[in-house]
C-alpha positions as CSV (number, residue, x, y, z in Angstrom):
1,X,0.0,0.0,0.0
2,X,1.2,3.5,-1.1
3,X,0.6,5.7,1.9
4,X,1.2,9.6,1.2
5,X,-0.3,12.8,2.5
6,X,0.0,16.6,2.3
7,X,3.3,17.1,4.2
8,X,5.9,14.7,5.6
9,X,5.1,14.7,8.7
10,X,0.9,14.1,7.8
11,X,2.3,11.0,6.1
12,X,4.4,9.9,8.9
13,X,1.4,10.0,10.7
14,X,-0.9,8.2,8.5
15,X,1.7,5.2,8.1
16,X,1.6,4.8,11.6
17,X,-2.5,4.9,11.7
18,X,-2.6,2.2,8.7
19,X,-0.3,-0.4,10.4
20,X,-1.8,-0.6,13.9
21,X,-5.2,-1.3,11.6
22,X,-3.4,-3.9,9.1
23,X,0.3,-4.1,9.9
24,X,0.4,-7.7,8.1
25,X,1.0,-5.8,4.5
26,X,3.7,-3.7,3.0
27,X,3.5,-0.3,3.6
28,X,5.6,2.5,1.3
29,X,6.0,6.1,1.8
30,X,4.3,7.9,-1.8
31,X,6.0,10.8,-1.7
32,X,8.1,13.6,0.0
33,X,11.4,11.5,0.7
34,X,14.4,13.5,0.6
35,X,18.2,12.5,1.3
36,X,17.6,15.0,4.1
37,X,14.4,12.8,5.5
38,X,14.2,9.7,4.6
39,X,16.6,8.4,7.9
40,X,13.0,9.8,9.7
41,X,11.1,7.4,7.1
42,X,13.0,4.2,6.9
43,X,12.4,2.6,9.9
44,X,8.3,3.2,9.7
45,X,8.2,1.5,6.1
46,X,8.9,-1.2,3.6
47,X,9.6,1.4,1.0
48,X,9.7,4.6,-0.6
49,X,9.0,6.4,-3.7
50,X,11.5,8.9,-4.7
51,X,11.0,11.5,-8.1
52,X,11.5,15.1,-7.7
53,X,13.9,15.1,-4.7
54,X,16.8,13.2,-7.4
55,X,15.3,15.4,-10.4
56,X,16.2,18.7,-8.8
57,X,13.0,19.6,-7.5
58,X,11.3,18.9,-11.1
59,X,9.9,15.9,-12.6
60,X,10.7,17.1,-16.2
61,X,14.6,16.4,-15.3
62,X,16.7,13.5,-15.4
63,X,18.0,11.1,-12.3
64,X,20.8,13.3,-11.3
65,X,23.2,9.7,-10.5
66,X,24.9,12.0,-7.7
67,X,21.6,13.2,-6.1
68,X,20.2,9.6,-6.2
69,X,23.6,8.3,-4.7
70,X,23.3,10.1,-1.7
71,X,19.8,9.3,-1.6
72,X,21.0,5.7,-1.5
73,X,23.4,6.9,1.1
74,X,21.0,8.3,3.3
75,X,19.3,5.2,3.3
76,X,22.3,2.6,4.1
77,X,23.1,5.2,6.7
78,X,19.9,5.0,8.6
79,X,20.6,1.0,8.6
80,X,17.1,-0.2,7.8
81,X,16.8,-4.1,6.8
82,X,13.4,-3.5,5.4
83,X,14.8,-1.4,2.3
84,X,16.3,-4.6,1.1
85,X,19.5,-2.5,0.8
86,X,22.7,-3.8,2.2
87,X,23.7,-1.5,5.4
């Protein structure tokens, strides 16, 4: 299930509202991960979704490959199994 709200912090919330209700199924963040957020995100999901903040703020743009690298990096550094990353 794709779980995304209005602001971060609105979706943080609504993650944590859907898996005390079903927390047998996956659960990924739809939107609003940053490399500057997602350690906040990692541990409360199976995945995320990630577009604009790798585009330069604009979904008409290419991957930036260093952007999305330290995305990546953000990730391994918050040390979260779920993301099927290696830490």
């Amino acid at each position: 299930m794709y779980v995304t709200a209005g602001t971060l912090d609105e979706s943080l919330d609504l993650i944590r509202r859907v898996r005390a209700v079903v927390a047998e199924i996956p659960v990924w963040l739809g939107g609003g991960a940053t490399t500057e957020n997602v350690g906040r995100v990692v541990d409360l999901v199976d995945g995320v979704t990630v577009a604009t903040s790798i585009k330069h703020g604009d979904m008409a743009n290419p991957v930036d490959p260093r952007l999305a690298a330290a995305f990546v990096g953000a990730i391994r550094e918050a040390g979260s199994p779920g993301t099927g990353l290696p830490t």
